[in-house]
PAPA-475089 format. One record per residue (C-alpha): residue number from 1; residue in one letter; x, y, z. Coordinates in nm, 3 decimals, always signed. Example, Ala and Ser with C-alpha at 12.3 -4.5 7.8 and 13.67 -1.06 7.14 Angstrom:
BEGIN
+-----+---+---------+---------+---------+
!   k ! r !    east !   north !      up !
+-----+---+---------+---------+---------+
!   1 ! A !  +1.230 !  -0.450 !  +0.780 !
!   2 ! S !  +1.367 !  -0.106 !  +0.714 !
+-----+---+---------+---------+---------+
***
This chain:
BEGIN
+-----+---+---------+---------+---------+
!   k ! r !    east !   north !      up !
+-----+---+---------+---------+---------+
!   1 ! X !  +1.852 !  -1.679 !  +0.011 !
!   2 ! X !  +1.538 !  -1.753 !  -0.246 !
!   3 ! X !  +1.265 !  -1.529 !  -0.107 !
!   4 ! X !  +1.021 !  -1.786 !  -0.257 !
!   5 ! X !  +1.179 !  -2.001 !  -0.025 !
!   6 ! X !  +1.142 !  -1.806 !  +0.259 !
!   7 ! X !  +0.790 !  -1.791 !  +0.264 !
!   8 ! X !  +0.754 !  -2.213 !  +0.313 !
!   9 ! X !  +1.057 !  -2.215 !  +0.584 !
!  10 ! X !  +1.005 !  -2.186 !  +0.942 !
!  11 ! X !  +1.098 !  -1.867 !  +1.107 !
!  12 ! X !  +1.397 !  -1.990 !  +1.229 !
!  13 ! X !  +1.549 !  -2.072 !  +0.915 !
!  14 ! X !  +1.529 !  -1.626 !  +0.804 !
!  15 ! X !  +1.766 !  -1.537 !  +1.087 !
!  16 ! X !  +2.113 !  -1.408 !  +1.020 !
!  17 ! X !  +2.029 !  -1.347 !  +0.615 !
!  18 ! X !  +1.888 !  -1.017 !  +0.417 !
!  19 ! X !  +1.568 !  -1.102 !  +0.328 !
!  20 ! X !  +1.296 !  -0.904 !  +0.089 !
!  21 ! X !  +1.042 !  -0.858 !  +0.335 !
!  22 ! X !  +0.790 !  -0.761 !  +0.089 !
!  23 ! X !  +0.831 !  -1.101 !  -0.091 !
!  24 ! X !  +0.759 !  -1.276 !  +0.264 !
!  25 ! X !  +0.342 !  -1.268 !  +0.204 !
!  26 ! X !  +0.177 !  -1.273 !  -0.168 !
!  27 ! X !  -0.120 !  -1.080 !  -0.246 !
!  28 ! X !  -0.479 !  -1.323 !  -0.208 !
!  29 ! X !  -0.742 !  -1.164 !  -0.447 !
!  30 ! X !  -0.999 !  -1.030 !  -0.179 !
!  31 ! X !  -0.809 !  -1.150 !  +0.148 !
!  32 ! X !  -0.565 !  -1.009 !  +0.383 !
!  33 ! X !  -0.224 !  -1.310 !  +0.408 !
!  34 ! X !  +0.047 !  -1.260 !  +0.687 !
!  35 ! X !  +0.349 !  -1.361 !  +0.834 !
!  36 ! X !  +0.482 !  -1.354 !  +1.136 !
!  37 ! X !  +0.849 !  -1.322 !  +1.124 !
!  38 ! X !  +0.954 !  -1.248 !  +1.499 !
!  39 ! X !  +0.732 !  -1.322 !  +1.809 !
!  40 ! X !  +0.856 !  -1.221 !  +2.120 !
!  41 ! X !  +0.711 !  -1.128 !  +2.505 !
!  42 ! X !  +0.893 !  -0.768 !  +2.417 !
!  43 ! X !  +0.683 !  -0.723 !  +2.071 !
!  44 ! X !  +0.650 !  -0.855 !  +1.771 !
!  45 ! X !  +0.745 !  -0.794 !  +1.364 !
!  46 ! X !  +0.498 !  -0.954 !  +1.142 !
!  47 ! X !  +0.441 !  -0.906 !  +0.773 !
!  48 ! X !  +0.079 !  -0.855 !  +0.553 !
!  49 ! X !  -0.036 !  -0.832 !  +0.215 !
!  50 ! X !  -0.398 !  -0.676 !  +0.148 !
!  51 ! X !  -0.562 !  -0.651 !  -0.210 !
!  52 ! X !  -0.693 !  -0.358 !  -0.239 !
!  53 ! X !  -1.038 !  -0.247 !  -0.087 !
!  54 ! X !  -0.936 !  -0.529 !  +0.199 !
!  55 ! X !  -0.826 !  -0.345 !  +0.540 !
!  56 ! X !  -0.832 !  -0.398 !  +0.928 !
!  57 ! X !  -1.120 !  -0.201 !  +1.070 !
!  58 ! X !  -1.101 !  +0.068 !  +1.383 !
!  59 ! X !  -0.896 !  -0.102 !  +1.684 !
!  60 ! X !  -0.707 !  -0.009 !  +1.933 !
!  61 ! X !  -0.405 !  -0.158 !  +2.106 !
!  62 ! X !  -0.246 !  -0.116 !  +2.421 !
!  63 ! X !  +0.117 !  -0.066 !  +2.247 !
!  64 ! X !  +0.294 !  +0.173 !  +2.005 !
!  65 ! X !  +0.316 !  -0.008 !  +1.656 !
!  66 ! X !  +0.502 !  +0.088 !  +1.364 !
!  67 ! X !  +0.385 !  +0.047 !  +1.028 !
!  68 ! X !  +0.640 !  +0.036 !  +0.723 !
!  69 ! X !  +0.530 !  +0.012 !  +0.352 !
!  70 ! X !  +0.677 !  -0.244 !  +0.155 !
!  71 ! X !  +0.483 !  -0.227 !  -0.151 !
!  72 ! X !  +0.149 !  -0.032 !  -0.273 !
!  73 ! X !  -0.037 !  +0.211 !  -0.109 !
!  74 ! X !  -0.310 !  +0.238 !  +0.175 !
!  75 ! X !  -0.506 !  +0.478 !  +0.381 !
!  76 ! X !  -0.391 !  +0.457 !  +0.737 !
!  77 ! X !  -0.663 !  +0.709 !  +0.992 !
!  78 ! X !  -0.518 !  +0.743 !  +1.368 !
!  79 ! X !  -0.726 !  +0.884 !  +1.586 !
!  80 ! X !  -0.941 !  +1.039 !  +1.335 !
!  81 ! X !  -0.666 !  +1.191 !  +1.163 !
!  82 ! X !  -0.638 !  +1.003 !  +0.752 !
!  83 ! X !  -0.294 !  +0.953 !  +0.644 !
!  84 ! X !  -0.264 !  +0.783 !  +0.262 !
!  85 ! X !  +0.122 !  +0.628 !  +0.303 !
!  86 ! X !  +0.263 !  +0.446 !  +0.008 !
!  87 ! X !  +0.581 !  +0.255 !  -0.067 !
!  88 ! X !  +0.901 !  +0.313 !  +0.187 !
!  89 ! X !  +0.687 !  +0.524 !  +0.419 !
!  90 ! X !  +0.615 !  +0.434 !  +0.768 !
!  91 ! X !  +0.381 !  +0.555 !  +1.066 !
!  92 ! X !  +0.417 !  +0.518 !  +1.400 !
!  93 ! X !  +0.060 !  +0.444 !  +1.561 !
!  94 ! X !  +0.087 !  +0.535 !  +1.925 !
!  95 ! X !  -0.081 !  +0.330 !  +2.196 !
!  96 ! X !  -0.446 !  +0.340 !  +2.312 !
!  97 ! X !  -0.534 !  +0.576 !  +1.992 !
!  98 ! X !  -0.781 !  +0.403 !  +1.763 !
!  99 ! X !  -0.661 !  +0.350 !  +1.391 !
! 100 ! X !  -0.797 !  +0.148 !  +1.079 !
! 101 ! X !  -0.638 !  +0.052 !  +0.767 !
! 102 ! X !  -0.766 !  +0.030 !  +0.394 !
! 103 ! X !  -0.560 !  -0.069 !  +0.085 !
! 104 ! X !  -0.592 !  +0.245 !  -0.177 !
! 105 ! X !  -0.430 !  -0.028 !  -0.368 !
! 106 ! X !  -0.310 !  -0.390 !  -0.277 !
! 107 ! X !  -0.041 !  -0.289 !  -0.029 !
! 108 ! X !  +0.228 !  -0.494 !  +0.192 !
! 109 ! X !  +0.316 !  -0.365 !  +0.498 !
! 110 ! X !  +0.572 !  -0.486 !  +0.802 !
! 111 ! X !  +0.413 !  -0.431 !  +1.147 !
! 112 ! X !  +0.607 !  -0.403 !  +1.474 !
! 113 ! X !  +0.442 !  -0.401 !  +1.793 !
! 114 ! X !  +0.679 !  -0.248 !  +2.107 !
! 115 ! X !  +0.510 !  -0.406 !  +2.387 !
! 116 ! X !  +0.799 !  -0.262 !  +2.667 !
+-----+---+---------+---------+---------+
***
């Protein structure tokens, strides 16, 4: 499947095919895009491009969420603890424990929530 087609298609249309995630989202200059890609009651799997110096300030959530690099680089701090992850690295933010992240560099990222 055309990953440039992908990205106009409705969610529906990505099941059952290998798809680039990291060509799901293009980088915005100075803005944060995303993508949801799976919404369920159980969790959800939604993709995100940042340009660099955008992030997503300290939060918390009430559910352990992975984080997996597609592309670039970005500082990731859990619970006061600063992680820089890059490209085909992931981190698994546990639930309740505040985190923030910050694009080092414009970065993509797929994030899945695991609500039970």
């Amino acid at each position: 499947m055309d990953a440039n087609k992908a990205k106009t298609e409705p969610v529906s249309v990505l099941m059952s095919k290998a798809i680039d995630m990291a060509r799901l989202v293009n980088y915005q200059a100075g803005a944060v895009v995303s993508k949801t890609v799976i919404a369920k009651k159980t969790g959800t799997v939604t993709v995100f491009a940042f340009d660099k110096g955008q992030g997503l300030s300290t939060h918390s959530a009430p559910f352990d969420a992975l984080v997996q690099i597609l592309d670039g680089e970005a500082n990731i701090t859990i619970a006061g603890k600063a992680l820089k992850v890059g490209e085909g690295e992931m981190v698994i933010m546990p639930a309740n424990k505040p985190h923030a992240l910050k694009a080092v560099k414009p970065f993509k990222m797929m994030l899945v929530m695991v609500k039970s």
